[in-house]
N, CA, C and O atoms as a GROMACS GRO file, in nm:
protein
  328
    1UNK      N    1  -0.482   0.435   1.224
    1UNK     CA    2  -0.575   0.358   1.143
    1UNK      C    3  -0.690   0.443   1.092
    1UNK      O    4  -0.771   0.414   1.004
    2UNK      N    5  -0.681   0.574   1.177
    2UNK     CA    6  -0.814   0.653   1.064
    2UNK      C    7  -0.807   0.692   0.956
    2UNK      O    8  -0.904   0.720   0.886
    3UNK      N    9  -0.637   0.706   0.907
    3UNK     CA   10  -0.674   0.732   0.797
    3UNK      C   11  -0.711   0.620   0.676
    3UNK      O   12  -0.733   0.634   0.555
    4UNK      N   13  -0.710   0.540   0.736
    4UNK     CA   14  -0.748   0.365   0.598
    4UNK      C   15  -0.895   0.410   0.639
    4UNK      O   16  -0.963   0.424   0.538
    5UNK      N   17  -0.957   0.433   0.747
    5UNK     CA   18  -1.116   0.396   0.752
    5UNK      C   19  -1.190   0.537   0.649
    5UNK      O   20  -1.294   0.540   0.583
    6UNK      N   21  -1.085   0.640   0.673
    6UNK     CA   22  -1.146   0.778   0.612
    6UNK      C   23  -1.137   0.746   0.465
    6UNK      O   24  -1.196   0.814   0.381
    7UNK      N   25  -1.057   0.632   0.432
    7UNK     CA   26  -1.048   0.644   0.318
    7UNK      C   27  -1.105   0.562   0.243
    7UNK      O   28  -1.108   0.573   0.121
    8UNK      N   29  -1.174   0.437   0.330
    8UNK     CA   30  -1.248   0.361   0.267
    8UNK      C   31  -1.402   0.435   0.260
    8UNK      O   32  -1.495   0.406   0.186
    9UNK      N   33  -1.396   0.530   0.353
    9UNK     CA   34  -1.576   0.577   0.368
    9UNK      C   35  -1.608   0.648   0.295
    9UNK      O   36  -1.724   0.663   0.256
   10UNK      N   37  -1.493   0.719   0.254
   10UNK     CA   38  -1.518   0.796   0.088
   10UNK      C   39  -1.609   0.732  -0.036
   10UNK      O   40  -1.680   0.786  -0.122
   11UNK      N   41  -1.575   0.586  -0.004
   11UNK     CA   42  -1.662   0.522  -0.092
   11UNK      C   43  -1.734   0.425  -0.043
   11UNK      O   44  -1.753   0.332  -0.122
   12UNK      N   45  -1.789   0.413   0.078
   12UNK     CA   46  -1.845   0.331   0.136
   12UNK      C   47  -1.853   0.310   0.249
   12UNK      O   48  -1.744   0.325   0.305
   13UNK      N   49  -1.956   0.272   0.335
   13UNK     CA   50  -1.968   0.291   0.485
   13UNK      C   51  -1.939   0.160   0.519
   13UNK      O   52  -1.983   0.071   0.446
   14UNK      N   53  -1.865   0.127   0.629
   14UNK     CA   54  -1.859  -0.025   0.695
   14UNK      C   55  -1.963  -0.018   0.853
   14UNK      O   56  -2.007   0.066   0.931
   15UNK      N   57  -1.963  -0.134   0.837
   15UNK     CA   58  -2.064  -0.135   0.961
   15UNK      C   59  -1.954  -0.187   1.035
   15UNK      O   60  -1.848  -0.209   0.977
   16UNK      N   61  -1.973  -0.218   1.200
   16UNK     CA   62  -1.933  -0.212   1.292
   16UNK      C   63  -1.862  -0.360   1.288
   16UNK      O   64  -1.753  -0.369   1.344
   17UNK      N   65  -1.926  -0.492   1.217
   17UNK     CA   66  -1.852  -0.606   1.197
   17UNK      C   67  -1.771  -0.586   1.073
   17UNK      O   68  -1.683  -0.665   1.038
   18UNK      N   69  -1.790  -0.519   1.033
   18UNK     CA   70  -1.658  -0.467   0.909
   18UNK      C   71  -1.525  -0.406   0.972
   18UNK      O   72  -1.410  -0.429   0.935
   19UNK      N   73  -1.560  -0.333   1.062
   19UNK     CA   74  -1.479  -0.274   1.114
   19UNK      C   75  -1.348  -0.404   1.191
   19UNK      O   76  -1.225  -0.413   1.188
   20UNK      N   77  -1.457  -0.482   1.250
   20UNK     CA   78  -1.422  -0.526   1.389
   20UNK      C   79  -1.299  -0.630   1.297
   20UNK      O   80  -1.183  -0.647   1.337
   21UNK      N   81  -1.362  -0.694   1.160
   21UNK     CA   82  -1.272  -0.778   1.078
   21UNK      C   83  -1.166  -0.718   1.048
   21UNK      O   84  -1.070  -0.796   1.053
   22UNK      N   85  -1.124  -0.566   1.007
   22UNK     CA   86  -1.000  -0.503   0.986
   22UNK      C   87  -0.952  -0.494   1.042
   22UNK      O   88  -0.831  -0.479   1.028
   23UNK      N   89  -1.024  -0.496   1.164
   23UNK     CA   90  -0.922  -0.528   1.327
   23UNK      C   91  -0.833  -0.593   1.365
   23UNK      O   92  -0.722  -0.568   1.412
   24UNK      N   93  -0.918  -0.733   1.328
   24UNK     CA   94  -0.885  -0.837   1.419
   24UNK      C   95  -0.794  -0.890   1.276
   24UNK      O   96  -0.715  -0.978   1.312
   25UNK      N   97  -0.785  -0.866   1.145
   25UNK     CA   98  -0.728  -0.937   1.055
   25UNK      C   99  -0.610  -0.872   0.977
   25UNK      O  100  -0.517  -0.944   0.943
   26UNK      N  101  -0.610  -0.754   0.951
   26UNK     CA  102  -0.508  -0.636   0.944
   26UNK      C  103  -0.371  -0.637   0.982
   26UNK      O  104  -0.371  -0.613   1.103
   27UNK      N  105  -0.250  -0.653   0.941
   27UNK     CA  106  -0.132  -0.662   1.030
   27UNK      C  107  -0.061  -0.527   0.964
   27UNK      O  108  -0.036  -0.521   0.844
   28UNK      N  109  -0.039  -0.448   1.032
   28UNK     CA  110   0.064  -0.323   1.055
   28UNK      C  111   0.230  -0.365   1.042
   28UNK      O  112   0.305  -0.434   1.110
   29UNK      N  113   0.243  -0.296   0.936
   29UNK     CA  114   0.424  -0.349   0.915
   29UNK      C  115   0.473  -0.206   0.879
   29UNK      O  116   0.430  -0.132   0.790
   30UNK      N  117   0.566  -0.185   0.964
   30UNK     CA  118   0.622  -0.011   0.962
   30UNK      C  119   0.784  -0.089   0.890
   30UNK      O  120   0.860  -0.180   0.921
   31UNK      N  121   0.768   0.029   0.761
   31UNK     CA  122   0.896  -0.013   0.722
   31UNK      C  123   0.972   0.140   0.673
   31UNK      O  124   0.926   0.252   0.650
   32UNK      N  125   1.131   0.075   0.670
   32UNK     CA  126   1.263   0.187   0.667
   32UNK      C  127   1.224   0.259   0.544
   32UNK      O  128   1.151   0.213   0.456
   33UNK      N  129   1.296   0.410   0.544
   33UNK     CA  130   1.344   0.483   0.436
   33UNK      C  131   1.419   0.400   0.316
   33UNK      O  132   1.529   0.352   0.344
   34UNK      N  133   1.372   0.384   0.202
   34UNK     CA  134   1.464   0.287   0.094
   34UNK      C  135   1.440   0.150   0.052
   34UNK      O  136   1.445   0.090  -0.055
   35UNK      N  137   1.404   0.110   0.213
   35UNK     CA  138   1.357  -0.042   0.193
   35UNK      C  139   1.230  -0.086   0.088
   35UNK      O  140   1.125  -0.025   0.071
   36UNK      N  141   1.270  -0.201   0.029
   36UNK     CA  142   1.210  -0.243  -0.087
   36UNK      C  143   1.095  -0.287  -0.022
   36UNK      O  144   1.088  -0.319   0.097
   37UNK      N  145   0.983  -0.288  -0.123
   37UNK     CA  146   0.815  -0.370  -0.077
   37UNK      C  147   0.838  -0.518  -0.105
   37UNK      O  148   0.839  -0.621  -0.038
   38UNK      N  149   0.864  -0.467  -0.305
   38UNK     CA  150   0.895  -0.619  -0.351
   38UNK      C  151   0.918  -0.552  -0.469
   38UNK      O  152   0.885  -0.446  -0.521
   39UNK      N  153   1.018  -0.694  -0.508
   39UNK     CA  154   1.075  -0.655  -0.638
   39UNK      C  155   1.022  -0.683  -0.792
   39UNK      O  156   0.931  -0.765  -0.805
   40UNK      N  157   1.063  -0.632  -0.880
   40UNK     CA  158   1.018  -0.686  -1.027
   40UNK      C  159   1.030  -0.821  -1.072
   40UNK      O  160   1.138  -0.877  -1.091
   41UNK      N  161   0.915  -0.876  -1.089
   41UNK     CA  162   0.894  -1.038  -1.129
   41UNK      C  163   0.842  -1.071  -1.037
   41UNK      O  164   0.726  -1.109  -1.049
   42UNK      N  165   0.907  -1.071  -0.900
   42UNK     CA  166   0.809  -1.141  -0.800
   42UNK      C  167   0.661  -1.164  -0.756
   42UNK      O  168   0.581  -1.093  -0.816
   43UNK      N  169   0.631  -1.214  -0.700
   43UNK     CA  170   0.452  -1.239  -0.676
   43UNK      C  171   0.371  -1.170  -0.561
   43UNK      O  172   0.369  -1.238  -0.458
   44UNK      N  173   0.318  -1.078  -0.557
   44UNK     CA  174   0.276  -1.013  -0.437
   44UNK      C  175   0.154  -1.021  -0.375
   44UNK      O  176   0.059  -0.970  -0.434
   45UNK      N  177   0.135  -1.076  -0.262
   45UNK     CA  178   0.013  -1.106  -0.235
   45UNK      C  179  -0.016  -1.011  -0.139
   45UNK      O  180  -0.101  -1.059  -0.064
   46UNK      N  181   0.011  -0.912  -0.109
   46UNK     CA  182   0.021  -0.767  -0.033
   46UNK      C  183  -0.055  -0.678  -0.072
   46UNK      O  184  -0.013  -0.616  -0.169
   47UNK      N  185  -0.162  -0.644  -0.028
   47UNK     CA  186  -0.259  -0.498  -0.029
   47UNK      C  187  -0.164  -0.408   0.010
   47UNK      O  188  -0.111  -0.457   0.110
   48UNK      N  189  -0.105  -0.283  -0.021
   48UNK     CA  190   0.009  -0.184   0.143
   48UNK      C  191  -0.087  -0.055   0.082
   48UNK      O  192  -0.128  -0.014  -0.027
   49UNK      N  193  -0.093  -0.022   0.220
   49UNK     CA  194  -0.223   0.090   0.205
   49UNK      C  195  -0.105   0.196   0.335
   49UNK      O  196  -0.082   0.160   0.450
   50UNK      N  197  -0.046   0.336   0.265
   50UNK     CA  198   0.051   0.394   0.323
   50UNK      C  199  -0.034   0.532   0.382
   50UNK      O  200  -0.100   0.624   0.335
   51UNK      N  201   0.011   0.488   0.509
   51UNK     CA  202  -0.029   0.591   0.644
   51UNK      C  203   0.044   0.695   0.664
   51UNK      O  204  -0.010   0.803   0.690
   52UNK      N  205   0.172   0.683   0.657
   52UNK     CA  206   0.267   0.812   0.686
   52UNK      C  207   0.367   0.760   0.521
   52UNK      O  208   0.370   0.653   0.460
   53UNK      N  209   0.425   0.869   0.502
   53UNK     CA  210   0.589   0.910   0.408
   53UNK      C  211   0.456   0.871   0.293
   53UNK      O  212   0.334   0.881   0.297
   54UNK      N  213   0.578   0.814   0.170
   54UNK     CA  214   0.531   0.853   0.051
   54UNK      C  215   0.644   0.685  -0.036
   54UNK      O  216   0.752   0.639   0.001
   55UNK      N  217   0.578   0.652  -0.122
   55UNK     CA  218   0.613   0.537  -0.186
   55UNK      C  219   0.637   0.542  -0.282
   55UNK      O  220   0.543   0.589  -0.347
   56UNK      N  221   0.785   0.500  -0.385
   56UNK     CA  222   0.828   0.500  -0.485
   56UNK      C  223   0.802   0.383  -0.597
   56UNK      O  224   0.869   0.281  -0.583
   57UNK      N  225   0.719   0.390  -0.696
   57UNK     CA  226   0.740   0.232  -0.781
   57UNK      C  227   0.805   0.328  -0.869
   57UNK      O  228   0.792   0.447  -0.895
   58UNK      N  229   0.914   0.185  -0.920
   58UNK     CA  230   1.006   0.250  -1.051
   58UNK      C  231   1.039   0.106  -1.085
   58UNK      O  232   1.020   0.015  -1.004
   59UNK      N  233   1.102   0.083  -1.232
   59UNK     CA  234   1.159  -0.024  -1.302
   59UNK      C  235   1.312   0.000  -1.326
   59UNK      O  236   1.368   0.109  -1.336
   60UNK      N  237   1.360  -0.103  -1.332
   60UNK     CA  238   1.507  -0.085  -1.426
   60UNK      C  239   1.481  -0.107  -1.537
   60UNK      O  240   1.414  -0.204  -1.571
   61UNK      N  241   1.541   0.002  -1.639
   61UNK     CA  242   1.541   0.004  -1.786
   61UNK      C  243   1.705  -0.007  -1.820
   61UNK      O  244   1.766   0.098  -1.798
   62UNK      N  245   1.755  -0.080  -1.852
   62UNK     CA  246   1.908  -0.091  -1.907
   62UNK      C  247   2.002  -0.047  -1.784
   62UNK      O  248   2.094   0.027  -1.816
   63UNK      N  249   1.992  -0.081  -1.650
   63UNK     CA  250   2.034  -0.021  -1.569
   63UNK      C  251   1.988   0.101  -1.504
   63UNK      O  252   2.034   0.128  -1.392
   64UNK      N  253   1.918   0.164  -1.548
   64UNK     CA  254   1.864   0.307  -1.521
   64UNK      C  255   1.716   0.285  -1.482
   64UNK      O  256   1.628   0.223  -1.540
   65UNK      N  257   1.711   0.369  -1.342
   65UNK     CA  258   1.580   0.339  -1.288
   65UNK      C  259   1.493   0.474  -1.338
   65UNK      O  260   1.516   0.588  -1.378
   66UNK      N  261   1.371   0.384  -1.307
   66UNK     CA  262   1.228   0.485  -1.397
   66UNK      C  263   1.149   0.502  -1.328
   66UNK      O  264   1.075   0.408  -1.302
   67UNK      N  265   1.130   0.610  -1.276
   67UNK     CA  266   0.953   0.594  -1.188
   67UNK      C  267   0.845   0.637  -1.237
   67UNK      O  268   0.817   0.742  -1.296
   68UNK      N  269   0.790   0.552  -1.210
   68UNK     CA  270   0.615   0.483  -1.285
   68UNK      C  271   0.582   0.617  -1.203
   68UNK      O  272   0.602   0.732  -1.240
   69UNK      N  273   0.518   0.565  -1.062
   69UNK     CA  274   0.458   0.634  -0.966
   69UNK      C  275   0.491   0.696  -0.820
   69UNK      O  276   0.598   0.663  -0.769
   70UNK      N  277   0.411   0.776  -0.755
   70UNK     CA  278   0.484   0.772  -0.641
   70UNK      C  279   0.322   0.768  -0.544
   70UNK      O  280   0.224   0.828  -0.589
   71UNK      N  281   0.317   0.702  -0.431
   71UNK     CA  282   0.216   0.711  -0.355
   71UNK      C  283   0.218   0.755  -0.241
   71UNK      O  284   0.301   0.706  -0.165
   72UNK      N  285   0.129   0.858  -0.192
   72UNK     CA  286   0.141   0.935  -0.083
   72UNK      C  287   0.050   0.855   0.015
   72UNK      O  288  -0.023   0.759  -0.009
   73UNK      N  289   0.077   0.929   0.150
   73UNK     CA  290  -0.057   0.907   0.249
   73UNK      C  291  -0.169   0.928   0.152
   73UNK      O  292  -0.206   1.003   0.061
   74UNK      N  293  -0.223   0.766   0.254
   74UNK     CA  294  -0.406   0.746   0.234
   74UNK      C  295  -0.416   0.679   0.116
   74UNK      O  296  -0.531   0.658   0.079
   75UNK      N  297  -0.303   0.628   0.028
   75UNK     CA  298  -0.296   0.589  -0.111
   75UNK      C  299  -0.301   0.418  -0.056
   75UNK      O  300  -0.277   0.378   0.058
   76UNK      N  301  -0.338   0.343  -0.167
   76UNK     CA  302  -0.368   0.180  -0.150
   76UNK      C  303  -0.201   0.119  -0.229
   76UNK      O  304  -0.110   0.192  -0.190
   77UNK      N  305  -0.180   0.073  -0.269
   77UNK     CA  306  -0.082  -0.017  -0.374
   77UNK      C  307  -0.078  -0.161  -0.366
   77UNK      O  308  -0.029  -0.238  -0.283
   78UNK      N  309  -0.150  -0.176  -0.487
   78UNK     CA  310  -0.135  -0.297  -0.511
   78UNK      C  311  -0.102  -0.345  -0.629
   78UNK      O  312  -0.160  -0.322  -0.735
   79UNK      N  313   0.032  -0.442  -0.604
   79UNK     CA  314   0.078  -0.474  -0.720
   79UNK      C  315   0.031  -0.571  -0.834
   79UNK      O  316   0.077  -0.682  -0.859
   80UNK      N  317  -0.046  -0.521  -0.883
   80UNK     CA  318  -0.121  -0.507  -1.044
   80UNK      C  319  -0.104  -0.659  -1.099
   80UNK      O  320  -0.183  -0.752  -1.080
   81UNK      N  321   0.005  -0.661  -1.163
   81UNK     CA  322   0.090  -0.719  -1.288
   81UNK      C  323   0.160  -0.857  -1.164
   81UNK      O  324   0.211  -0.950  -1.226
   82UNK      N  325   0.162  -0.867  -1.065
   82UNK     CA  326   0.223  -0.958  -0.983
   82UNK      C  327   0.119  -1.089  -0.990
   82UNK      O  328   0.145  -1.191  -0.926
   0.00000   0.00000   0.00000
């Protein structure tokens, strides 16, 4: 979890009940190599803020996938357009 706090303090300091709320409200979901977040069209009500590996967004264009972006450690994603 230090790296979400290092990365929020970059732009801002939390105080100690800030903290204590990311604590207590925060849920940790470790997910597989490949496995999808969520798909195109759907509705995402998901902050995913990635601690370890690295994250693929891409679209299907006529069958053929496209990648937009890719997000590393310490990166936020949130889906935008959802």
């Amino acid at each position: 979890m230090n790296t979400l706090y290092d990365q929020i303090n970059q732009n801002i300091s939390l105080s100690q009940s800030e903290i204590d709320y990311i604590n207590n409200n925060l849920k940790v979901i470790h997910h597989k190599k490949n496995e999808l977040l969520f798909r195109e069209g759907e509705i995402s009500r998901t902050i995913y803020f990635v601690s370890k590996g690295m994250v693929r967004l891409f679209y299907t264009v006529n069958g053929v996938e496209k990648t937009a972006f890719f997000y590393s450690k310490g990166k936020f994603i949130c889906p935008g357009e959802s």
